[in-house]
N, C-alpha and C positions, 0 to 999 in steps of 0.2 A: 472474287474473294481470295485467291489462290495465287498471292504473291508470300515472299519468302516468309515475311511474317503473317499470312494468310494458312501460309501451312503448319508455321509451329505451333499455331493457336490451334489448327483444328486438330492437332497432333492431342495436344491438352486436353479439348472440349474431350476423343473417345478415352480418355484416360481416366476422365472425370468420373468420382463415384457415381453422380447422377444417371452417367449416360450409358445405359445398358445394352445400348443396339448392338455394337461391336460384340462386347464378352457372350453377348445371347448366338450371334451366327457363329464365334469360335466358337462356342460348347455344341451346336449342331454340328459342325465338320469334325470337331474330337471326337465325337459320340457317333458319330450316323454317317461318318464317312467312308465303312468300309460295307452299310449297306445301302449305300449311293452306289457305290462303287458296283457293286454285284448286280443292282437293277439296271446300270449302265451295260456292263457285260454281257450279261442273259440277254437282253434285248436287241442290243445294236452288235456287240462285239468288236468290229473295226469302226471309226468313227472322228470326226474331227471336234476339238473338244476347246471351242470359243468361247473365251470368256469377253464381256465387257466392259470395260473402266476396270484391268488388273491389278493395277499398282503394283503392290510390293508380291502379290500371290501368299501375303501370308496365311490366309483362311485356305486356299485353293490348294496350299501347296499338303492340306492334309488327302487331299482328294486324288491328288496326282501318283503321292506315295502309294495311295492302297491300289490305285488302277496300274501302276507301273508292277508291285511285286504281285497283281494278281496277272498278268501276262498280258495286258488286251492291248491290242491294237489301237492307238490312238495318237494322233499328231497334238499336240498342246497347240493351242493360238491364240497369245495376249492379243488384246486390243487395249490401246493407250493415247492417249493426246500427249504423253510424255516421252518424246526419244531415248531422251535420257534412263527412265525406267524399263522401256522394253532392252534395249542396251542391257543392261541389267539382270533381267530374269532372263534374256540369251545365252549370258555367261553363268549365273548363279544356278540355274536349273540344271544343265547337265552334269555339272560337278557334280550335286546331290545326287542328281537321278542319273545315272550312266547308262547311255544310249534311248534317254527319250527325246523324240523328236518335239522340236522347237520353232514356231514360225511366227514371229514378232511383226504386228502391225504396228505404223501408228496415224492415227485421224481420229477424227469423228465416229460416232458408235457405227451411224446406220451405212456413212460410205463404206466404211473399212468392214463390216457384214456383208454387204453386198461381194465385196471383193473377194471377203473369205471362202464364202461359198462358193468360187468358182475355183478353188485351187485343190480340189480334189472331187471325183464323184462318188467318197465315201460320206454316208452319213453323216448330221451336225447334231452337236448340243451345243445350246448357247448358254453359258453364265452370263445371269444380272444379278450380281450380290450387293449386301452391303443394302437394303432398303434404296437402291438407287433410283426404285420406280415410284419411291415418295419423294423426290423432288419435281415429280409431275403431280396437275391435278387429274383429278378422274379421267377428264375428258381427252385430256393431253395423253395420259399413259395408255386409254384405248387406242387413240392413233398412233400413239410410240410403237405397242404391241404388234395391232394387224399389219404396221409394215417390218416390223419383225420374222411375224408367218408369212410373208409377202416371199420375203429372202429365203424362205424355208420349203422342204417337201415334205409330203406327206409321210409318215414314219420318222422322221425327226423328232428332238426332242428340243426344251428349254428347261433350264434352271434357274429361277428365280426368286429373291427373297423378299418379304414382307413383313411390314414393323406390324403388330397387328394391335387391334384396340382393346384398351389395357382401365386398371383405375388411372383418373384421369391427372391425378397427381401427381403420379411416377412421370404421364407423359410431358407434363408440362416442366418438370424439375430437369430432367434431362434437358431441357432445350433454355436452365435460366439457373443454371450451377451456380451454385452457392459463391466459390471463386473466382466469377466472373468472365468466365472464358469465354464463356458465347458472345456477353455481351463486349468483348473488344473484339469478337471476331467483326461483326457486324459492323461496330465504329471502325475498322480498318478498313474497310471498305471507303468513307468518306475519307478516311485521310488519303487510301489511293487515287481518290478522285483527285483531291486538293494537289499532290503531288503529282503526279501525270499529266491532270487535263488542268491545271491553272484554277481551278475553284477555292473558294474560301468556308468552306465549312467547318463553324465552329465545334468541335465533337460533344463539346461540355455542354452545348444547346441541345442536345438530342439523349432523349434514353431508350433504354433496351426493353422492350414490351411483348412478352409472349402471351399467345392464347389457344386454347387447346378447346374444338368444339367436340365433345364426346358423339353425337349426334352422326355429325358428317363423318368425322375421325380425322377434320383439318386442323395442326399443327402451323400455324404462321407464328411468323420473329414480324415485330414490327421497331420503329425507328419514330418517335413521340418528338415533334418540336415542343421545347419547353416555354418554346415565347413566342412573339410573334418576331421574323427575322427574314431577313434579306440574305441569298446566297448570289454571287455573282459565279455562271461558269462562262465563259467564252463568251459568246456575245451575249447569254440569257442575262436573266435576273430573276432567280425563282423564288416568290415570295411566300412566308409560311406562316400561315395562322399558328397561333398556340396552341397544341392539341393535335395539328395537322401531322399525317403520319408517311413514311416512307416504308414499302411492303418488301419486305428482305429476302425471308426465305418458304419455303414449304415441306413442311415434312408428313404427309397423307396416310394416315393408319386406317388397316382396313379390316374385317373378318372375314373368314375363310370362305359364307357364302358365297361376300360380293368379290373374293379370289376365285371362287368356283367359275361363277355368273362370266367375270372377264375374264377368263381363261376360254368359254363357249363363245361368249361375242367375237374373239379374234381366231377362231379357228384351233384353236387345242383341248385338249380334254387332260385333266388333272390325274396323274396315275401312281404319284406317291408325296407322301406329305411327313416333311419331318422339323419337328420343334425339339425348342429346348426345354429345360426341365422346368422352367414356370409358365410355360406355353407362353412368352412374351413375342416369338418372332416364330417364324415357318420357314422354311427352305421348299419349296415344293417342285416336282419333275410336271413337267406340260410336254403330251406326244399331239405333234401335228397329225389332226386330224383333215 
């Protein structure tokens, strides 16, 4: 998804009136980040303070301020698949914050956790923001989690966020903007194909089709052939009824039970829980039990 014009769209998609997930976890960390910050202190005091997929740190970087001017002890540690961004918050962060320590990874979530863990035998908190654990389903984001606590010790903590299930309107209007942002996010996708790997996908043969099951709390983008058609990629020939669909994305809304429920199945026990003012998303702390 996540080429140049892959990122300016999704730049648009959180911009978009529709899509409230973003402005819902910024008004948690405006609002609730400096009694984040105090249940981090009281509890742990020194502690290394991992976040996952940080990108720019602009939600975190409310979280950082209140833990730097309240004194606590903590090492900041991006994790990023982007060189270029931890580069970034190396430089940008100590300007702002003078004299907080900085330790930039970059990989994959679960290597680059693994490795974090070993670079101090102070306490962890993990940030997962940004509903990042709705791009798994159920099943996936349980095994994403226990080897989470895998990497973890007992008195540890995690921070993670959750788009929670909402009227079912709102959820579907965010993922099918009026302006059309999702729906070219998705057709870039095939054009990347087309351009990269040599395939022939027409975009104007395909449309943009969301569906939001209230039920489950599953959120899919789906990709509709308008006709029946022939794509050639490399040696294939993938042939497509009318109707036939290509499954794009996942965005998994859950309630705070079945956040309770998998928070115990993977080994943590839920010890603070904070929303925003329409209760549309949660922030919630999980101590390794």
């Amino acid at each position: 998804f996540y080429n140049q014009t892959g990122d300016k769209l999704f730049q648009e998609i959180m911009g978009s009136e529709e899509y409230y997930v973003t402005r819902c976890e910024a008004e948690i960390f405006q609002t609730h980040a400096r009694e984040i910050a105090t249940v981090l202190k009281n509890d742990l005091n020194e502690f290394d303070l991992i976040e996952l997929g940080a990108g720019d740190a602009s939600k975190t970087i409310h979280l950082l301020e209140k833990l730097h001017n309240m004194g606590c002890h903590f090492q900041y540690v991006p994790i990023d698949i982007s060189a270029s961004m931890i580069r970034y918050l190396e430089q940008m962060l100590p300007e702002m914050l003078p004299g907080m320590v900085i330790k930039g990874l970059t990989g994959e979530y679960l290597d680059m956790l693994y490795k974090a863990a070993k670079l101090s035998t102070r306490k962890k908190v993990v940030m997962f923001l940004g509903s990042n654990i709705g791009n798994m389903n159920s099943a996936e984001a349980l095994i994403f989690l226990k080897k989470v606590r895998a990497a973890l010790d007992i008195g540890d903590r995690m921070l993670i966020g959750f788009d929670l299930k909402k009227d079912p309107a709102t959820i579907l209007a965010a993922y099918n903007d009026a302006s059309g942002f999702t729906r070219e996010f998705n057709l870039n996708l095939l054009m990347r194909i087309n351009r990269e790997l040599g395939a022939d996908f027409d975009i104007h043969q395909f449309e943009h089709f969301p569906t939001y099951d209230p039920i489950s709390g599953s959120c899919r983008s789906f990709l509709v052939s308008k006709q029946q058609q022939k794509v050639h990629l490399a040696d294939e020939v993938l042939d497509f009824k009318e109707g036939e669909i290509i499954d794009m994305e996942l965005s998994q809304k859950y309630d705070l039970h079945e956040i309770n429920s998998m928070a115990e199945s993977c080994g943590f026990l839920t010890s603070g829980v904070f929303m925003d003012s329409r209760e549309w998303f949660v922030d919630t702390i999980w101590e390794c039990v």
